[in-house]
C-alpha positions as CSV (number, residue, x, y, z in Angstrom):
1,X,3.0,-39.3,2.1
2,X,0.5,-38.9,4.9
3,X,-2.3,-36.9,3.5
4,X,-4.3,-34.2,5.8
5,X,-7.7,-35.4,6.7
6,X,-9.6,-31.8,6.5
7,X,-6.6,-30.3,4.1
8,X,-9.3,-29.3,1.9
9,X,-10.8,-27.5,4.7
10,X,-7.7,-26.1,5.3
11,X,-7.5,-24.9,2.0
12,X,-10.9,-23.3,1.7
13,X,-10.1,-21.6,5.1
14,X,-6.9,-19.9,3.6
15,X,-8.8,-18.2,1.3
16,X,-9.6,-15.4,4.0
17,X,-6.4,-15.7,5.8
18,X,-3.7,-12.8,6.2
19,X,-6.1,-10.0,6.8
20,X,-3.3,-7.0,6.9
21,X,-3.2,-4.5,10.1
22,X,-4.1,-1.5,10.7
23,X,-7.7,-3.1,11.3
24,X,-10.7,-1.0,12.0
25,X,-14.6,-1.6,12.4
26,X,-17.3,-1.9,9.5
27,X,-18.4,1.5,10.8
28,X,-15.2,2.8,10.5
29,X,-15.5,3.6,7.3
30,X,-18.4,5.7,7.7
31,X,-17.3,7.5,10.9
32,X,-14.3,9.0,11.2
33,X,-15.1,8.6,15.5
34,X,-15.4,4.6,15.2
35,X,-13.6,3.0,17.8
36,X,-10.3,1.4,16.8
37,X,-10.2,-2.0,17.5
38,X,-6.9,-3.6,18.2
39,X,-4.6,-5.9,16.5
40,X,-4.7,-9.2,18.3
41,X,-1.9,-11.3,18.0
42,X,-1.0,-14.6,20.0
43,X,2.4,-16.1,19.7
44,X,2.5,-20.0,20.5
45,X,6.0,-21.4,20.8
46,X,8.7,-22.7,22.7
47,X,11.7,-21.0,24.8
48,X,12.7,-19.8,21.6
49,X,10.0,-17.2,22.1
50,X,9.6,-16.2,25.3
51,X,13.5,-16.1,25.9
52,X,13.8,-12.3,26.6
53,X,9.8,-12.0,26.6
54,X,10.3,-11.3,22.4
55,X,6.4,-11.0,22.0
56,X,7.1,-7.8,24.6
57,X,9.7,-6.7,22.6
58,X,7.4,-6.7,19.5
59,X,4.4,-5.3,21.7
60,X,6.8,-2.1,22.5
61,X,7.7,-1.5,19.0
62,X,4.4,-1.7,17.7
63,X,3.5,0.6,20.1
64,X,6.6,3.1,19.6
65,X,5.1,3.1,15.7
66,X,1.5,4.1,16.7
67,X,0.0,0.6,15.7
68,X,-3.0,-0.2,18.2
69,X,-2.4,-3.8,19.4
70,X,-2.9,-6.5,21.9
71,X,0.1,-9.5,22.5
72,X,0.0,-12.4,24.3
73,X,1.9,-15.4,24.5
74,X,1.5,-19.2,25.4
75,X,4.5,-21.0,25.4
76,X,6.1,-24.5,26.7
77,X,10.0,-25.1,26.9
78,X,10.9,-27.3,24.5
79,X,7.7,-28.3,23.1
80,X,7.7,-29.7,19.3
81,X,3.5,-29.3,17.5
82,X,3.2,-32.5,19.2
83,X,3.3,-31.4,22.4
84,X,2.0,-28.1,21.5
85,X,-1.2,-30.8,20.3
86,X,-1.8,-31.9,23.7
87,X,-1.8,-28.6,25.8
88,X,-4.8,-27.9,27.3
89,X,-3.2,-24.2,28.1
90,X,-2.8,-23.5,24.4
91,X,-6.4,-24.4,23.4
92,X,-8.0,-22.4,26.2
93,X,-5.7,-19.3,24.9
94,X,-7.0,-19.9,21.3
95,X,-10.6,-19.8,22.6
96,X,-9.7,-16.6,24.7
97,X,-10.2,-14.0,21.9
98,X,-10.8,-13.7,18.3
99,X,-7.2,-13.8,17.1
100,X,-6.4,-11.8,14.2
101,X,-3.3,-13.3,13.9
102,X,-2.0,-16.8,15.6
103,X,1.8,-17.2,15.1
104,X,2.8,-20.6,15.5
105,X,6.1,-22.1,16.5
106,X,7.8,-25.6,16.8
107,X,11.1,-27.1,17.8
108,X,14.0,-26.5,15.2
109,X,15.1,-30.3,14.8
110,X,11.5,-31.3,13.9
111,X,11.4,-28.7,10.6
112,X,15.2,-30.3,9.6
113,X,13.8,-33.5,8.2
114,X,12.5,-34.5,5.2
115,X,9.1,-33.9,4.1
116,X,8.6,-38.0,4.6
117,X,9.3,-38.2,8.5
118,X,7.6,-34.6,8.9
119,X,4.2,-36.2,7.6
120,X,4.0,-38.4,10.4
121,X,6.3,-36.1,12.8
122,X,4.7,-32.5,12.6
123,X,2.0,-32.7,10.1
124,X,-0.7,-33.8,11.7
125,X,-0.5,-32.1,14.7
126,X,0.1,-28.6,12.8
127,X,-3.1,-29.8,11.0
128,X,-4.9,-30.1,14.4
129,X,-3.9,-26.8,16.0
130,X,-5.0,-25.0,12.9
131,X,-8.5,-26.8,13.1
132,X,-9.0,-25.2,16.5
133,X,-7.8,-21.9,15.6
134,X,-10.4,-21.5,12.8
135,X,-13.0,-23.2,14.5
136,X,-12.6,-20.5,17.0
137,X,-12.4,-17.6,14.3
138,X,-12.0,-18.5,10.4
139,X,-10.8,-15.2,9.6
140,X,-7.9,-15.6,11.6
141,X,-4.3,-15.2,10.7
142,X,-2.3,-18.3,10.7
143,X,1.5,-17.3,10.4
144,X,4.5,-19.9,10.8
145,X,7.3,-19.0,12.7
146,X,10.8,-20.2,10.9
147,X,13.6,-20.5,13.2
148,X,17.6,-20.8,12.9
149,X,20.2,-23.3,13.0
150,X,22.4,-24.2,15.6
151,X,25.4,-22.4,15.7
152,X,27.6,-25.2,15.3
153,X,24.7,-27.1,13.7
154,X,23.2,-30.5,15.4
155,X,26.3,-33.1,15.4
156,X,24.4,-36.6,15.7
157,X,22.6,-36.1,12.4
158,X,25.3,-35.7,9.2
159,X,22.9,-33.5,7.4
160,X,22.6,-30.8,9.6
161,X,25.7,-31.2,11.4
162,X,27.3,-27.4,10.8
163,X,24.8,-24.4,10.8
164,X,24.5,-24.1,7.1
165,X,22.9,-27.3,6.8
166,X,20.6,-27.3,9.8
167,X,19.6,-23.7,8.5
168,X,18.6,-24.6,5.2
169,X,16.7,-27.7,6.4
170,X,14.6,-25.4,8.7
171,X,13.7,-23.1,6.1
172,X,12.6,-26.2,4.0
173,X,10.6,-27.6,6.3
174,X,8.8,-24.8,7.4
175,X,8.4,-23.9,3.9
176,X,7.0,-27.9,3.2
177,X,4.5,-27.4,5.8
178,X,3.3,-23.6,4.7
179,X,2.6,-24.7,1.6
180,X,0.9,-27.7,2.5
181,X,-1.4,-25.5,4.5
182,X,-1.4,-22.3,2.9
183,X,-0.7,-20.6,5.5
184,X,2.3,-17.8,5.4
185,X,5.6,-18.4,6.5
186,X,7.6,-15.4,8.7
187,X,11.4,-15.9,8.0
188,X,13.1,-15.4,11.1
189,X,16.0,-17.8,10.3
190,X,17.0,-16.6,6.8
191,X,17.0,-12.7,8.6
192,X,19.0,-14.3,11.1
193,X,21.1,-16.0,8.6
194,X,22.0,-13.0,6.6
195,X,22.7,-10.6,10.3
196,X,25.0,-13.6,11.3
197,X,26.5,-13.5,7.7
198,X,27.0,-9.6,7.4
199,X,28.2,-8.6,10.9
200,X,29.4,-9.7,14.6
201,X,26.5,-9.4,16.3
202,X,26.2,-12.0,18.6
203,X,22.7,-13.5,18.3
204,X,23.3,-16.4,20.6
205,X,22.3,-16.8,23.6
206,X,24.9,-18.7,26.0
207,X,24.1,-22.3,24.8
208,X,24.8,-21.3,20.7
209,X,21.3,-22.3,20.2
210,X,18.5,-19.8,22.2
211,X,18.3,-16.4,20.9
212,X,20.5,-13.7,22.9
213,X,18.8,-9.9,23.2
214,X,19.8,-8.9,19.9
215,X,18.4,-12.2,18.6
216,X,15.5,-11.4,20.5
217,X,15.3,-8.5,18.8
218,X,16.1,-9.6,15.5
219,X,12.7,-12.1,15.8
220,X,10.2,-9.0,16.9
221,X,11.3,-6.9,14.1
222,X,11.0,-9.5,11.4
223,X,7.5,-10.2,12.7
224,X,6.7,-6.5,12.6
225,X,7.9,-6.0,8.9
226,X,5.8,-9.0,8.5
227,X,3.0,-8.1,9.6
228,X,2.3,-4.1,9.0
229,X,3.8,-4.6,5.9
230,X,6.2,-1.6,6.6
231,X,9.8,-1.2,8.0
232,X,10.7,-0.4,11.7
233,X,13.9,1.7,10.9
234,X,12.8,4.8,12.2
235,X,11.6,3.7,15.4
236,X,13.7,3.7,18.5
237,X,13.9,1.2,21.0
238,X,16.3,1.0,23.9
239,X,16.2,-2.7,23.8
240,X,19.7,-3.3,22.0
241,X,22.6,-1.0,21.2
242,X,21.6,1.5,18.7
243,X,24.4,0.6,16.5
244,X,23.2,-3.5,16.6
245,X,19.5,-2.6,16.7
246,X,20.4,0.0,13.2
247,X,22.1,-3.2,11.3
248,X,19.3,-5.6,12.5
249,X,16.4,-3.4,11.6
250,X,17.8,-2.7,7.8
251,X,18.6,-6.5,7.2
252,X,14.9,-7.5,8.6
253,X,13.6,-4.8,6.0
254,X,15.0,-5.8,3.1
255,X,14.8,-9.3,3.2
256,X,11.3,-9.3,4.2
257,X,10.0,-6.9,1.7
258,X,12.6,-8.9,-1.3
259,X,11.2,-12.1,0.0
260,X,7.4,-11.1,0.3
261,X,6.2,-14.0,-2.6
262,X,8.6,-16.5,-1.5
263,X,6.8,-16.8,1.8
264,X,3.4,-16.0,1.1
265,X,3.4,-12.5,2.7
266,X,2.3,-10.9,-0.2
267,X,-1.2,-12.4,-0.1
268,X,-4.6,-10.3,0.8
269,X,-2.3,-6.7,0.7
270,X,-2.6,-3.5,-0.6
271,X,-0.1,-0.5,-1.6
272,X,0.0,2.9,-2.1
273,X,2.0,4.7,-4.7
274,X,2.1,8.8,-4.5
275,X,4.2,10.3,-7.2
276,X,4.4,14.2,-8.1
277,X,4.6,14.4,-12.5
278,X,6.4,16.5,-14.2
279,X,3.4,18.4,-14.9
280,X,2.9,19.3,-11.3
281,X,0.0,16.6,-10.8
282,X,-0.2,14.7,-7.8
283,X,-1.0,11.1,-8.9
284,X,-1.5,7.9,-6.4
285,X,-1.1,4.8,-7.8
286,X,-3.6,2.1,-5.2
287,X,-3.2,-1.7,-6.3
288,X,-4.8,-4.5,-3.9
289,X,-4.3,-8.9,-4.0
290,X,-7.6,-9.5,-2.3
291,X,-8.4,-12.2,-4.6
292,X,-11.8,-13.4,-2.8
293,X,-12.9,-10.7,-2.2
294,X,-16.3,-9.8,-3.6
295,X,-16.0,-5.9,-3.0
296,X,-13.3,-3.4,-2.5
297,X,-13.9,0.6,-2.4
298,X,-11.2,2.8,-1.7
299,X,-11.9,6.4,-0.7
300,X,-9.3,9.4,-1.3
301,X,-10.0,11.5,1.8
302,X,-10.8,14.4,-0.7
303,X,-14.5,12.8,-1.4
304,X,-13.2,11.2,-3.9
305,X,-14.1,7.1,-4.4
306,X,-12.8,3.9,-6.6
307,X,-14.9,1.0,-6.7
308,X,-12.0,-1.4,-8.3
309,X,-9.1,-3.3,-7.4
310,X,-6.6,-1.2,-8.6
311,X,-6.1,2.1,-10.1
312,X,-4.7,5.8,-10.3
313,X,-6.4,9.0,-8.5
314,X,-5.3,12.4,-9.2
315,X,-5.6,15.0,-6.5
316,X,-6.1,18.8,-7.6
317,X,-3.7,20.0,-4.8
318,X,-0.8,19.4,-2.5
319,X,-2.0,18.1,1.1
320,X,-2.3,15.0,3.8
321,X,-4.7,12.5,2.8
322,X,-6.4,9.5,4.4
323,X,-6.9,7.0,2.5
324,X,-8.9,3.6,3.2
325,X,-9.9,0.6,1.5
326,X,-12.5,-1.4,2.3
327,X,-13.3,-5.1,1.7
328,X,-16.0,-7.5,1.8
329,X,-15.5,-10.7,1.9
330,X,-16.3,-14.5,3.6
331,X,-14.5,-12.9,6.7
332,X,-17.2,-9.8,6.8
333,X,-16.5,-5.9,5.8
334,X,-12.7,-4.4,7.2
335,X,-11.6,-1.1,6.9
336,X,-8.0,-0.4,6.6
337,X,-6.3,3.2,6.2
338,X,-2.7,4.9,5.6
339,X,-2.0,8.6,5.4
340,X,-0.6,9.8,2.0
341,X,1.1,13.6,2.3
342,X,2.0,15.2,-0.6
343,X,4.6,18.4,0.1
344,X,3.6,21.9,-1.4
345,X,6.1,22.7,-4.5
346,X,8.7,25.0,-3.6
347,X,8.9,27.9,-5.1
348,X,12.6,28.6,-7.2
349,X,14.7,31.1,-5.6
350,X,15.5,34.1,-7.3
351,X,18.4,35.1,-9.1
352,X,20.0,38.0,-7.5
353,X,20.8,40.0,-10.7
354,X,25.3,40.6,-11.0
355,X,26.4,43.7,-11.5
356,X,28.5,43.6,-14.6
357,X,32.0,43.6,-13.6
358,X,35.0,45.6,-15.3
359,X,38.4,45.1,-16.1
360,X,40.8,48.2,-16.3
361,X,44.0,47.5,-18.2
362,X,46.8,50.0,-18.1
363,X,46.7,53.5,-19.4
364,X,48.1,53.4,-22.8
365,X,49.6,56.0,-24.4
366,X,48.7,57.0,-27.8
């Protein structure tokens, strides 16, 4: 096997990969008027992601959910990571901005072969796209883009010669590669997989290969359960047909968040857990995986403060809340926040008291 070069660089660089959304300024924290910074993302690929400009169609959802962001793309028909290597384009867009995330995507056939031909096929060049992305920003988010199988799989090799098999062998080898970098994986082709599996939706595009507009749309809202760590089922699009785009949304959901530890998603994250007890208190449940980092303060948005990991807060009454974590570490301080509501108990509704009702049986005599 062909080992990496600067793999251990690699690895020391993913310990400050996969910073979540929702990112704000150090002085956010203390101001509640900080300037919102955007969520950079750059999407490097083939025609498998500009067909249907899908980094658009991810752009417009973010922005239908209220997320703050910036997307561009750089992409090359039919370009493999060895060809992606020896772009001059795609360097010059990696040194354009400070990325926070970098999604990276190769040709299908390359990811369908065993981990021996990859490590002289895809490795390397993987290894020397990532080098540039984190020499231009360390802290940036490296995030693999899985794709599908054929439809009718790839007939000149036996092993992936149906879509089953070529489908399972891209998973693998994207999976071979994440972990070999530690970088996460974004599972486009096992969403697509179980949409194809579960309904008719077409996905294809005309050639049983490239994504049609629903598989467009399939791809943006994996990436965006991916990467806010939240579902897209409430927001509208008009990109698809509401009925397709209601199916597509719920599948990318629910494999994504089942699937979070399988592909490294669930790295660097944090969750909020608001319940009511049956006493009446209002109880939020924070946990965080920011393994490296060497601080982490959350704050309540009732003055309230936790310098730990992990924990439980109690609020004294019902109400919307803002609540942020902030961490320090190698990459610098972040601030991230979500909004917890709690809804005011209602009060039980009266009885209205029943007149007692009466039966008359017949007169008797006596």
């Amino acid at each position: 096997m062909l080992k990496c070069k600067k793999l251990s660089d690699v690895l020391v660089r993913g310990l400050c990969i996969l910073l979540i959304p929702f990112l704000f300024s150090a002085s956010a924290f203390a101001s509640k008027n900080a300037r919102v910074k955007p969520t950079r993302i750059l999407f490097i690929g083939n025609s498998y992601t500009h067909m249907n400009d899908m980094p658009s169609i991810f752009e417009k959802m973010a922005l239908a959910a209220g997320k703050k962001v910036k997307v561009e793309k750089n992409t090359r028909s039919g370009a493999s990571f060895r060809i992606h290597s020896e772009r001059e384009d795609m360097y010059e867009a990696i040194k354009s901005e400070q990325w926070d995330y970098v999604i990276l995507q190769g040709y299908s056939r390359e990811f369908s072969h065993i981990p021996g031909y990859m490590d002289t096929a895809t490795v390397p060049f993987v290894q020397r796209i990532t080098d540039s992305i984190y020499a231009n920003n360390p802290c940036t988010n490296v995030l693999l883009y899985m794709t599908w199988g054929y439809e009718d799989g790839y007939k000149e090799r036996e092993e992936v010669d149906n879509y089953e098999k070529m489908a399972d062998s891209i998973e693998r080898g994207y999976q071979y590669v994440g972990n070999m970098f530690q970088v996460p994986v974004v599972p486009v082709g096992m969403v697509w997989k179980q949409v194809k599996s579960s309904s008719s939706i077409d996905l294809y595009a005309e050639d049983r290969a490239h994504p049609s507009i629903d598989g467009s749309y399939l791809i943006a809202s994996t990436f965006f359960n991916a990467i806010f760590d939240e579902s897209n089922e409430k927001i509208f699009t008009s990109t698809v047909k509401t009925e397709n785009a209601e199916v597509i949304k719920k599948e990318a959901a629910s494999f994504v968040q089942e699937n979070r530890h399988r592909y490294k998603l669930d790295v660097n994250r944090f969750d909020l857990k608001p319940s009511i007890t049956s006493a009446g208190e209002y109880m939020l449940k924070v946990t965080s995986t920011f393994s490296n980092a060497s601080s982490v303060v959350w704050s309540f948005g009732d003055g309230s403060n936790l310098n730990e990991s992990s924990g439980i807060h109690k609020y004294k009454r019902h109400g919307k809340y803002v609540v942020r974590i902030q961490i320090e570490d190698k990459c610098g301080i972040r601030v991230h926040e979500r909004i917890v509501k709690f809804e005011k108990p209602k009060k039980p509704k009266r009885r209205k008291r029943k007149e007692p009702k009466y039966n008359v049986g017949n007169e008797k005599k006596i």
